[in-house]
N, C-alpha and C positions, 0 to 999 in steps of 0.2 A: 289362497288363490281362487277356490269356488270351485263350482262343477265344471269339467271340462269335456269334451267330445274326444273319440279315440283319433278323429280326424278334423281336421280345420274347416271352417264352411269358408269359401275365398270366391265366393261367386261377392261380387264386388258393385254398389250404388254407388252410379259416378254423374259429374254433369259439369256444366261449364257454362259459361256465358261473361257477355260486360252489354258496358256503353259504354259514356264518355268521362264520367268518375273515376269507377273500376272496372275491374277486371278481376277472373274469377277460377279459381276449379277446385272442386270438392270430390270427397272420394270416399267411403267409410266400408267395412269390411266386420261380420259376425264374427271371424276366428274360431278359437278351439272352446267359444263360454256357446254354454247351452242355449243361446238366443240372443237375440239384437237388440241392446238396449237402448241405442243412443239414437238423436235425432238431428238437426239441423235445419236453420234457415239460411237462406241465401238471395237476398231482394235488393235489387240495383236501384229500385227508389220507390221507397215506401209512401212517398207521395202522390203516386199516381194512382193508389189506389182511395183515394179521397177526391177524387174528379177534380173539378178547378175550384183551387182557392187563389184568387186572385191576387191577395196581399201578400202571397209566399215566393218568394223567386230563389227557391234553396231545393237544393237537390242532395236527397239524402238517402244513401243506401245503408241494408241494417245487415248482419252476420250473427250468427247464434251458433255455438256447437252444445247439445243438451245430453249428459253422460249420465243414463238411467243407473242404478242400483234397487236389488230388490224386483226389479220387474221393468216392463215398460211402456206404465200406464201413462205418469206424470210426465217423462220426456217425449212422450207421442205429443201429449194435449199441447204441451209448451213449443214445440215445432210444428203445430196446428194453431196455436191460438197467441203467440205471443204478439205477433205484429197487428193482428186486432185488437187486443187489449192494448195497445201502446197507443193507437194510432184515435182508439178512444177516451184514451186517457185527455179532459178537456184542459190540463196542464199544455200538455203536447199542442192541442192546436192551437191555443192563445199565442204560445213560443212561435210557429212557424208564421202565427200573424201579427208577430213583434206586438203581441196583448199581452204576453206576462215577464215577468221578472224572475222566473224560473228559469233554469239552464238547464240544459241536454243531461247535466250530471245530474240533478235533481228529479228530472223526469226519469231516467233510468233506475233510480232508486224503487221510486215511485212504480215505476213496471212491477220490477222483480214482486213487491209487496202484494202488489195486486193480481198480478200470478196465481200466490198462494189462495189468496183470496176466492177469486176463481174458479179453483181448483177445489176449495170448501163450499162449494157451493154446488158441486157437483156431486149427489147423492152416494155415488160408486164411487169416487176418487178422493171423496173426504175420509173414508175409510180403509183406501187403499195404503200398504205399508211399500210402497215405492218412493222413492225419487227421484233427483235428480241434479249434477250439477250445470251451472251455465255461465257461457263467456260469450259477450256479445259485441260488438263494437258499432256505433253509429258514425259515419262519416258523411259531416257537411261540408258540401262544394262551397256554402258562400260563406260560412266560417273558415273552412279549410283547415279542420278540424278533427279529430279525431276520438271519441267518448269511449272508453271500454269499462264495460263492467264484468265484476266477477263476483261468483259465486259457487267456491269449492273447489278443486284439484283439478281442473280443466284450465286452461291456460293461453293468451295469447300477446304475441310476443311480435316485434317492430324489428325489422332490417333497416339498419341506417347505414350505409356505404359498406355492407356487409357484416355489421355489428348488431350483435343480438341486443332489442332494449326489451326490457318486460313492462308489457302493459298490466299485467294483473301479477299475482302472487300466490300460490297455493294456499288453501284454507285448510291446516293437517289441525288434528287436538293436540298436539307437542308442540304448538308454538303457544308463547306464553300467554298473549294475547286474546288466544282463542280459547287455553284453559283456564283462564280467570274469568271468560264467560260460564265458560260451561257450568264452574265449580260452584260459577254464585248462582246460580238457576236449579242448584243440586242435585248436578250431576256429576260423572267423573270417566276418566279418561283411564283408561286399561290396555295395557297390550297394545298402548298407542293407537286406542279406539275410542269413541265418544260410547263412555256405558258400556264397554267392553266389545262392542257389536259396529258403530259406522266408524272407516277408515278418514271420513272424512268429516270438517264441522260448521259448513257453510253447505244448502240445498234449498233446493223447490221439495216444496213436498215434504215427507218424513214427519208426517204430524204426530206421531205417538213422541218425537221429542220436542213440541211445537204447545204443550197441554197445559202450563201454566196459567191462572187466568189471571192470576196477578204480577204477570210478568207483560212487558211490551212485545212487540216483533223482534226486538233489534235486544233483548235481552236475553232469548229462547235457550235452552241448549242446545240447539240449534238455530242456526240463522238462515231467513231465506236473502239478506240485506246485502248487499251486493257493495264490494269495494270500488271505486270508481279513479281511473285517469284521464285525465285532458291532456292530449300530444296537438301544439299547432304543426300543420304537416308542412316540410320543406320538401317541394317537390325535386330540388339537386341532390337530396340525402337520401331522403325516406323513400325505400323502394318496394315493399311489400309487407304485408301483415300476416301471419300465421295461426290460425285459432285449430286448438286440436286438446282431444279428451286424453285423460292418465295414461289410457295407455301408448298412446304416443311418446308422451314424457317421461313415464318409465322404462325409456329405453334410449331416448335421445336427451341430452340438452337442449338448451334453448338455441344454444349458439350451433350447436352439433347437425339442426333441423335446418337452421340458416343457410350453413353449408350446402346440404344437401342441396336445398333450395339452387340458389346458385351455382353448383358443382351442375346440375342438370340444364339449367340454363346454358352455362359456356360449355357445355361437353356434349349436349345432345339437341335433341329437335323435337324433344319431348314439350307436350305444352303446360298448362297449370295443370291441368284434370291428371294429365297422364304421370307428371312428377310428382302429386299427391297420391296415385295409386301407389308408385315407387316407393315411396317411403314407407308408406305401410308397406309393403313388402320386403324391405327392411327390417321392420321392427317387430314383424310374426315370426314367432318361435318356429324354429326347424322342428321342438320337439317338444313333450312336455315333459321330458327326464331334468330340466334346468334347472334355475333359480322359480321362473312363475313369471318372469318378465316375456313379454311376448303373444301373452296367452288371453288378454282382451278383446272388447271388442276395440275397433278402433275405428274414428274418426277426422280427417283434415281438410282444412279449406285455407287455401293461399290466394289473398285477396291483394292485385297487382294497383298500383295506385298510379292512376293516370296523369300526366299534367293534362293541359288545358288544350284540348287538339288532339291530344296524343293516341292514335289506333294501338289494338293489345299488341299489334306484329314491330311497333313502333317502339313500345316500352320493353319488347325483349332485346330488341337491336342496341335501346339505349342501357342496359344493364349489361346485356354483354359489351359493348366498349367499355364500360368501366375494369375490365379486365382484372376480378378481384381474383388472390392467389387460390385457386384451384386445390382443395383440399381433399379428402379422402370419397371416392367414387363408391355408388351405391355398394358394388360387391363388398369392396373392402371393408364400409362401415360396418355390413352385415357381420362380416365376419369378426370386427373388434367387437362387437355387441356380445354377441355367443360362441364367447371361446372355449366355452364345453365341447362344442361339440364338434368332429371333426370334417369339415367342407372340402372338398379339392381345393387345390392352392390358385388361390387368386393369380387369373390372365388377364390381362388389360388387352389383349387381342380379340376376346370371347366376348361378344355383342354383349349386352346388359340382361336383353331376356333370353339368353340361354345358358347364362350362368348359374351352373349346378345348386350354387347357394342358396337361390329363388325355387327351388326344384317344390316346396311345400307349399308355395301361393300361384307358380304359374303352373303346374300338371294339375290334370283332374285329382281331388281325394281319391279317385279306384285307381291311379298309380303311384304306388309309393314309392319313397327314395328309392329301396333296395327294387325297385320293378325298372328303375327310371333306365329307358329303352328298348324294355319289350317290346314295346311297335304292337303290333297285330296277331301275334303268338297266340293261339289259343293253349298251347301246353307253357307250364311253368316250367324253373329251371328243374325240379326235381320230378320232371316227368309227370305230373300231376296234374288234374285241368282246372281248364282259368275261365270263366263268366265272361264273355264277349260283349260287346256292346259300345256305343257312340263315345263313352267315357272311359274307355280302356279294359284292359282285362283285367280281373279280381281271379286269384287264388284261391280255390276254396276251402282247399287246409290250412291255409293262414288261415281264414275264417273260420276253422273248424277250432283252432288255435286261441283266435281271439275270443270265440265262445266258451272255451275250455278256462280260460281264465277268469272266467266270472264265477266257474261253477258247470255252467251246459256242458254235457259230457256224450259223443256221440262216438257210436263205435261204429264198424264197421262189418257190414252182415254179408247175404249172398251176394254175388254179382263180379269177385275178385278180388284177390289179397291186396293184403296192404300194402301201396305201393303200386296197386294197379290203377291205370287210368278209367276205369270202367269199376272200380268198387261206388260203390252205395252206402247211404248212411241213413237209418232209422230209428226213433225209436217211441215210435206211435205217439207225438204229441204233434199237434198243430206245424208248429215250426222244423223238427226233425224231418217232419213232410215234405215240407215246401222246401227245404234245404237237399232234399232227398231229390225231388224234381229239378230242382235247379243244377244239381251235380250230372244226372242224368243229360240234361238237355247240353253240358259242358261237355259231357264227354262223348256226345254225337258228334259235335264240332270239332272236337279234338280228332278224332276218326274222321270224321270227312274230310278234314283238313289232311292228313296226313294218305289218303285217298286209299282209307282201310276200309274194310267193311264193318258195318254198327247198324244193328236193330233200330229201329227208332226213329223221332222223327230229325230230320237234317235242316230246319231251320233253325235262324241266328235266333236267338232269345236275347232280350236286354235286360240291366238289373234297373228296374224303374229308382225314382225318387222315394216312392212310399214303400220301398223293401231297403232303400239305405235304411231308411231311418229306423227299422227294426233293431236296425245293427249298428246303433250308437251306441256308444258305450262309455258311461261314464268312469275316468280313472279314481 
């Protein structure tokens, strides 16, 4: 599962837009892994950024979700530099000037490759052990077309009258296909890993398994070579496109994100952006006592497919009349996902965001389940003081708890027994300090609050961002 934080980072990059192709909302989320790996493109017509070309009358929007591993060097550059390198590729512009004989599928290939390339080219990033997988989809209006490439466990996947189609396929080393690459580049697949170590056997990036020189691109133990579909789009069927990283998928099916999809459509007034936060929130772990499912970062973009005319408030009107059967509601899915653990029982009367089940993605990290309600309490339930501030109250013998578990061990000196709200904790190191002050300034607030008398000073004190993150704590 990797390193993980004692608390989920759920502060959430969102966005949204169309014209008259698509339609759009994306949404990605850090979670409970020590950093943000993943990246994304999202460009309604990659044409416009090549001023006039007079011989082109094709309107082409591009989609990428880029799922780092290792770091996130390579899926930054590739969410930074991919649609320049395409748009420079002189395949690509002969194509849009009916000059070549290459197809969109061809050129995409041709991307992914030169990517890599790219990316060896760059002094610091040829040497970096990062990568990255990518699922991209190019859609031409005057094709009326659909191009998806892939490359590794990132996925995306076609609504046709509510039916899940897969445009791409996971790239794992346990398909046979992918270990008779590997094997013959001599390498090998362990623990259902490439070489014991990547989960997956298609990326950008990953050059330590990229080293043979008497091997092609498309031979490597690794591939950066991207599998390619052509869907001609039927705008009475095809209703939207889904592109979303593993850990989406490791939590949902193809069919199961559909749903969703559509369940938020005919059941709410949520829009693309806001039913892509949704579902990630769905599929972050309540906890990280589970399986390890949940516990990524994640990324999703629901790209709504226009007809010809058609406004985004037009194409949800015309999905909701299709009036498809209404399947399992965000709580609910939540809750068949992780049945470890125990949620309150699903109300279908309780709004969507105030159900207890979201309680890990929509409350701040400084209130946890067991807090969820405190309100503005400066005292904890066992009489003990709690860190005040804009993101809720913090505990600080939980935290004195969750320090004890690593090892930090703080006792408690002058000032009141244990158990008193006014005890103190030191023990002359840097942090025993500042932890020492901070319980201090808790328990002035706890006494004023409670309109007792306390030494000291009586303003609020906040726990900043750069004293969280003292107190992450890897499980």
């Amino acid at each position: 599962m990797g390193q993980i934080l004692s608390n989920p980072v759920t502060e959430k990059n969102e966005a949204q837009n169309g014209d008259v192709l698509t339609s759009y909302g994306f949404s990605d989320m850090q979670g409970w892994r020590m950093s943000m790996e993943d990246s994304h493109i999202a460009d309604l017509n990659i044409l416009s950024k090549l001023g006039q070309s007079p011989a082109s009358k094709d309107h082409i929007a591009f989609y990428s979700i880029f799922d780092g591993h290792g770091g996130s060097n390579v899926s930054k550059f590739c969410g930074e530099k991919v649609v320049s390198i395409l748009l420079g590729l002189p395949s690509f512009t002969e194509n849009i000037n009916n000059d070549s004989r290459k197809s969109f599928s061809d050129i995409l290939v041709e991307l992914y490759l030169n990517a890599d390339i790219e990316l060896l080219k760059d002094p610091v990033l040829k040497n970096d052990h990062s990568g990255c997988t990518a699922t991209s989809i190019l859609v031409s209006d005057l094709q009326k077309k659909i191009y998806c490439a892939n490359s590794g466990d990132s996925r995306t996947v076609l609504s046709t009258d509510a039916a899940a189609k897969a445009l791409s396929y996971d790239h794992k080393p346990t398909l046979a296909s992918e270990r008779s690459r590997i094997v013959a580049a001599k390498g090998f697949v362990e623990m259902d890993r490439v070489n014991g170590n990547l989960a997956l056997s298609r990326a950008l990036g990953d050059f330590e398994f990229k080293s043979n020189d008497e091997l092609s691109a498309h031979e490597q133990i690794v591939t950066c070579v991207p599998d390619i579909a052509e869907h001609n789009i039927d705008y009475d069927n095809d209703e939207f496109v889904i592109l979303a990283c593993d850990g989406i998928w490791d939590c949902l099916t193809s069919q199961e994100c559909v749903d969703l999809v559509h369940w938020g459509i005919k059941n709410t007034k949520l829009n693309l952006q806001e039913i892509s936060s949704k579902i990630i929130d769905v599929c972050c772990a309540p906890t990280t006592e589970g399986t390890g499912i949940g516990c990524d970062n994640m990324s999703i973009t629901i790209v709504a497919l226009l007809k010809d005319g058609e406004s985004t408030e037009q194409w949800f009107d015309r999905i909701r009349s299709k009036n498809h059967a209404s399947h399992l509601s965000f709580g609910e899915r939540k809750r068949a996902i992780f049945t470890y653990f125990q949620f309150p029982p699903f109300d279908p009367k309780v709004d969507i965001n105030e159900d207890p089940a979201f309680d890990v993605t929509l409350k701040k990290p400084t209130e946890s389940l067991d807090d969820h309600g405190a309100g503005d309490n400066k005292v904890a339930p066992n009489g003990r003081p709690r860190l005040g501030g804009p993101n809720g109250p913090v505990d600080l013998f939980s935290l004195e708890a969750l320090l004890g578990a690593s090892g930090i061990q703080l006792s408690p000196v002058s000032g009141g027994e244990d158990g008193d709200a006014n005890s103190q904790f030191a023990q002359g190191t840097a942090l025993s300090e500042m932890l020492a002050s901070l319980t201090n300034a808790a328990s002035a607030q706890a006494a004023a609050s409670a309109n007792t008398h306390c030494e000291g000073e009586d303003e609020d004190v906040e726990l900043k961002d750069s004293d969280d993150k003292k107190f992450e704590e890897i499980n």
